[in-house]
Every structure is written in structure tokens, then in C-alpha cells.
N, C-alpha and C positions, 0 to 999 in steps of 0.2 A: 507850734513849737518844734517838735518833728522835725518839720518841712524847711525851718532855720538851720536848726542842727546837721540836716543834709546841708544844706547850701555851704555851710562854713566847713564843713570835712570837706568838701569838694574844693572847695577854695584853697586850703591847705594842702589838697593832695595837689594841683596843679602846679601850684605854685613851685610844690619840692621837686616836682618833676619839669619846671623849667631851670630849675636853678642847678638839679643834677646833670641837664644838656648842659648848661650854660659850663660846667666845671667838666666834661667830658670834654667838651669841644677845646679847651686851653688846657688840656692835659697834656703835657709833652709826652711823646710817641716814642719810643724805641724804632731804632733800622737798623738791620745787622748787613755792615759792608764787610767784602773782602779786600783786601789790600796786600802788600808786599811786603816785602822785611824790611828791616830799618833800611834807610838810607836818606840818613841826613843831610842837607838840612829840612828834606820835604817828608820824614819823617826817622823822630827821634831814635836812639839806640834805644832807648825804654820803649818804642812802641809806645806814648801814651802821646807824643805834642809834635810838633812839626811844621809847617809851612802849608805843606798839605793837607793835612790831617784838621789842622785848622782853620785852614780855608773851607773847606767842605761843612765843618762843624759848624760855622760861622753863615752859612750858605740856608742850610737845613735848619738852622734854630730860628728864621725868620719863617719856617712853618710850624713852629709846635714840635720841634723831630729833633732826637739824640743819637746821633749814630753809635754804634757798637764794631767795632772792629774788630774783623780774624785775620789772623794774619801767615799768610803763606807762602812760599817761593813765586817771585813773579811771574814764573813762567808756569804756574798752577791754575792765577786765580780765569784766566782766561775760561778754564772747561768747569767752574763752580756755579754759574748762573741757575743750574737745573737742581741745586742743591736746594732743599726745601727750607732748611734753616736760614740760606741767604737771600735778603732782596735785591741786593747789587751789586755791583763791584766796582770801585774807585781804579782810575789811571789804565781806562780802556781805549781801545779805538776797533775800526770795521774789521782791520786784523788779524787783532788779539782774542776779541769774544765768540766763542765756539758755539752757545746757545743763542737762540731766536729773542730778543729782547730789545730795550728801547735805550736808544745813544740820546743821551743829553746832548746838551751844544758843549763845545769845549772850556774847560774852565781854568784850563795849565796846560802851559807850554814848557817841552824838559827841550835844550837846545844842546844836544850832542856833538864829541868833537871828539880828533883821534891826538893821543898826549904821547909823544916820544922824549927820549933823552935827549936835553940838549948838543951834549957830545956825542951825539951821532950822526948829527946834521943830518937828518933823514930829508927828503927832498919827496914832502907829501904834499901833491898842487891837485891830487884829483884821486878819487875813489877807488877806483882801478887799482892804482899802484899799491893801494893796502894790500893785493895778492900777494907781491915779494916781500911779506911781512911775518914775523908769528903775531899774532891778536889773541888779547883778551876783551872779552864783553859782556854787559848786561845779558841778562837772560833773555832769550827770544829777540834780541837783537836782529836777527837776522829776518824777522815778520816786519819791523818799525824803521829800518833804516833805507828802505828801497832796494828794488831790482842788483843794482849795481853793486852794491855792497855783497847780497847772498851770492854774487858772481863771485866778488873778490874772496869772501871770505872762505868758499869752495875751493879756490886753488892755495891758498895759503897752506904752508909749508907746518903751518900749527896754528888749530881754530879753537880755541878755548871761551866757553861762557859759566860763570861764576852768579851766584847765588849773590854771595857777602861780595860789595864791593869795596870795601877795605881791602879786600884778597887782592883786587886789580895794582890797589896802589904798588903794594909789595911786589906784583907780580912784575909791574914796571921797574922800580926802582935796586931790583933784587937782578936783575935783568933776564930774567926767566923767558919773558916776552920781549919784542919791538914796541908795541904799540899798544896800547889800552884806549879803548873808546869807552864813554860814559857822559855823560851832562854834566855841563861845565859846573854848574853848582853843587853839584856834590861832589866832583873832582877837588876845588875848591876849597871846601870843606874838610876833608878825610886828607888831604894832603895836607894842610897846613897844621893839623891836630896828629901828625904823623910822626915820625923820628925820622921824614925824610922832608921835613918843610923845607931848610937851607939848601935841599939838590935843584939844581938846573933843569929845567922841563920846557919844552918845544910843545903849544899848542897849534893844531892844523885844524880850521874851521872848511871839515869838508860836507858839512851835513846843514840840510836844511831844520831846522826847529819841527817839533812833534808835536802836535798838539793832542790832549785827550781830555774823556769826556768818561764820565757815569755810565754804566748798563743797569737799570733798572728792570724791574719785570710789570711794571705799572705803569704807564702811556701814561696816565692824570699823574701821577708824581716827578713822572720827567719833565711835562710840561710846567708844574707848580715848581718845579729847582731851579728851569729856566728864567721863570720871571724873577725868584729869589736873586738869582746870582746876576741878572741885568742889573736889578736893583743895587745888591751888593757892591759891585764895581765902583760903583759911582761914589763911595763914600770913602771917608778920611780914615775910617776902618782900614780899608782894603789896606791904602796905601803904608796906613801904619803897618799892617801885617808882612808887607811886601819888604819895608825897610828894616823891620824887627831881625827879619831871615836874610837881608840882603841878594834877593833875590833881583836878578838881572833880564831875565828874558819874558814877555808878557803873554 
């Protein structure tokens, strides 16, 4: 009698102890990313939704993982990787990231271009000549755009990079600066939601596309986002996500 009464406590206890795997293992995980300040449309002025923001979301929830976002000046999140509270950081590349850690494969392309006033018929055919320019830019611009640009932007007559790129708009349209460089889709965006959508504006596509990737501090989670986001691509999701934000560049 005993010797039943073991067997079926035993049986009981095993059982709760695969069932409590089995509900740890489909527990969604918390990540805490760092990322940048708004800049819509690849992330909201609320900081909660974006292009971005849910893509990656959309990426990570096919492992059981809920990212958590901090959000800091772009030109910050680069030296955060060694922060104990972060495990990664969104819209890196070789660089940007200041600590030793693992680059996903790229999962967004931001496709930079320099925006002058049309009435100024600026005559910009090549990188170089943004020297005889004043500029405004994204932050850390001058890490992401290439050699030739930290050339030009070094002799520029006035080298300004802003945080808020709403401030670019202004900064163009108020004619404070020549030239504001930033991704055409949030240019896009922030201008036509401006008080200066009806003004004339001259794009110059003098910039190659940028692609970036994750910094992770975990090699197996890099790899596991990898397969996530092969997979992801390929569905009617993405695209829907892609058309949702009108987003241009792949």
C-alpha cells in the first residue's frame, strides 16, 4: 500500500514538473533594447510603435521575446552595450557600437540624401561639394555616411548635428542652413506633417543606403533573430508592415 502511494506521489510530482518546463519554455522573455529618439516613421513620437520598432517586435516574438525599449540620443546608444541593464541595441553597425558584442545580419536599410531649397538651385552631383554648404545632420552622421562626407563636413563653413530631426526641417526651411541630410523617409514624413509641406524642396541622392543590424551581447540570440527575421521576410506580414509605414528602401 505504501509502496503505491509512493509511486502515484511520484507520478504527480513529475508530471507538475514537466508541465512547469513545458509553461517556462512558452513564457515570453523580456529584452531590454536601446534605441533612439522618435523619428518617425521608423519610430513613433510616442516612442511606443513605428516601422522599426515593429519590425524588430515582430522579429523577436517568433522566439517567445518582448522587447523593452530605452530610449536615448542616437548618438549615445552606440557606448550602452556594457550597460548591465541593456542586452542590445537596435539600428547599429561596425561603426557605431563602441563595446565588443555580436552584429546580427541587417534587418533595415535607412537610404540618406542631402534636401536643399528648391530656389536655390544648388548644383549637388557629388559629396565633396557639400563642403561649400552649411549642414545639418543626424547625429553621428559623420561615423555612417563615409570617408568623403567627414571630409566635406570638416570644411563646411557650418557643421551642425541635431538630436530632434524635426529641428532639421526647420532648420532648412527657416533657411538657417543650405542643406540637411537625413533618410528620405523620415524626411518625407516630418515634412509633409510640417507648416512647411506646400515649400519647394530639391532632393540630391548622393549617399549610398545604410544598412543596420542588432548588437546583442549573446552570440545564440543573434543567431536565433537571424533565422527569426529570414523567416519573417518572407511573409505577407513584412510586407504588410512595409506598406502600413510606406516605406521605400529595402
Amino acid at each position: 500500500m505504501i509502496t503505491r502511494l509512493f509511486k502515484t506521489i511520484l507520478i504527480i510530482l513529475l508530471v507538475n514538473n514537466a508541465v512547469s518546463a513545458a509553461e517556462n519554455n512558452t513564457q515570453t522573455k523580456e529584452l531590454t533594447l536601446a534605441a533612439g529618439l522618435a523619428k518617425p516613421p521608423y519610430i513613433s513620437e510616442e516612442q511606443t510603435h513605428g516601422y522599426e520598432l515593429e519590425l524588430v517586435d515582430s522579429i523577436f516574438a517568433a522566439l517567445n521575446i518582448k522587447p523593452k525599449y530605452v530610449f536615448v540620443p542616437f548618438g549615445r546608444t552606440g557606448k550602452l552595450l556594457s550597460d548591465t541593464e541593456i542586452d542590445g541595441l537596435i539600428t547599429m553597425n561596425v561603426n557605431l557600437v563602441e563595446q565588443v558584442g555580436f552584429l546580427t545580419e541587417s534587418y533595415i536599410k535607412y537610404q540618406n540624401v542631402a534636401i536643399s531649397l528648391s530656389k536655390n538651385k544648388l548644383a549637388l552631383d557629388s559629396v565633396s561639394k557639400l563642403a561649400n554648404y552649411s549642414l545639418a545632420t543626424f547625429q553621428s552622421a559623420h561615423k555612417v555616411l563615409g570617408e568623403d562626407f567627414a571630409i566635406a563636413s570638416a570644411k563646411s563653413p557650418l557643421y551642425t548635428q541635431v538630436a530632434n530631426q524635426e529641428r532639421q526641417i526647420e532648420l532648412l526651411f527657416k533657411e538657417r542652413v543650405d542643406v540637411i541630410i537625413l533618410d528620405v523617409n523620415i524626411f518625407n514624413y516630418l515634412q509633409q506633417k510640417s507648416e512647411y509641406a506646400k515649400e519647394g524642396f530639391t532632393i540630391h541622392p548622393l549617399f549610398n543606403s545604410n544598412p543596420y543590424r542588432l548588437a546583442l551581447k549573446s552570440e545564440e540570440l543573434t543567431k536565433a533573430f537571424n533565422q527569426s527575421w529570414r523567416a519573417f521576410r518572407q511573409t505577407e506580414a513584412y510586407k504588410a508592415l512595409r506598406e502600413k509605414y510606406h516605406i521605400t528602401t529595402r
